[in-house]
N, C-alpha and C positions, 0 to 999 in steps of 0.2 A: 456534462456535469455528473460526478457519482454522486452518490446520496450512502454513507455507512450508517446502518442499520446497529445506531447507538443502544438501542433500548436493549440489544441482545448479544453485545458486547464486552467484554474485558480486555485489560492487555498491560502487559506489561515488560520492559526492556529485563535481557540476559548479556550474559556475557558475550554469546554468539550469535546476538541480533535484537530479538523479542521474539514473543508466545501470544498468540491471538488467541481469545477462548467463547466460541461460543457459546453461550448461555441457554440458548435452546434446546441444540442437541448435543452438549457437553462436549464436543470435538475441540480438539486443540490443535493450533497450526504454527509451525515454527515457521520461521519469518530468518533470514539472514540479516546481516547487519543492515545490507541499502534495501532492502525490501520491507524490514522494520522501518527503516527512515521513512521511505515512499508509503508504509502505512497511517504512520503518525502524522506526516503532513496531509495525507486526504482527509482524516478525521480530524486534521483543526481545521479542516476547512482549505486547500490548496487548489486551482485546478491542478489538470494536466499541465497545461503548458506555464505554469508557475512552477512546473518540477523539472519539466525540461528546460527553463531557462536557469535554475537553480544548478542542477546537475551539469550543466554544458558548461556552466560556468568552473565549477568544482573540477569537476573529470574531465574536461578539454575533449568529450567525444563529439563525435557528428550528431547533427539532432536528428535526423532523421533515423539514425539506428537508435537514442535515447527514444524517441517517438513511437517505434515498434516494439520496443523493450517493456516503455511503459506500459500499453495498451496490451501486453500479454500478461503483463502484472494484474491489469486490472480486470480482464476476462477470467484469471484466474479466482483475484477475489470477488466474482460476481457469480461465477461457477459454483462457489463454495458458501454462498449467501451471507457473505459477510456486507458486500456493498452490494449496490442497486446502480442501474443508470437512468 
């Protein structure tokens, strides 16, 4: 389960994905389109495997490369202290 670290947060959709803004230390992170998606769904509340089933469903890929994908998504935003696990 991640936990986003709403209290230091912003975000908002572009044309080439979204911008995540941390509020803390003013850093800003561009986001692609499915990585914007997979960020908005963890913030309303998604697991993981409601995204891999989502995604599998959508994109026709193997879950188990969706499953690594993910998880490199989310070491990222947990690297970058945007989420927590």
């Amino acid at each position: 389960m991640v936990k986003i670290n709403k209290d230091r947060i912003n975000y908002r959709e572009e044309e080439f994905g979204g911008l995540v803004v941390d509020t803390k230390t003013g850093k800003i992170f561009k986001l692609n389109k499915t990585g914007y998606k997979l960020f908005c769904a963890l913030y309303n509340g998604s697991t993981v495997e409601d995204l891999i089933n989502t995604l599998q469903n959508e994109l026709k890929i193997d879950k188990d490369v969706l499953k690594t994908d993910i998880d490199h998504f989310i070491i990222e935003l947990v690297n970058r202290g945007l989420i927590s696990k």
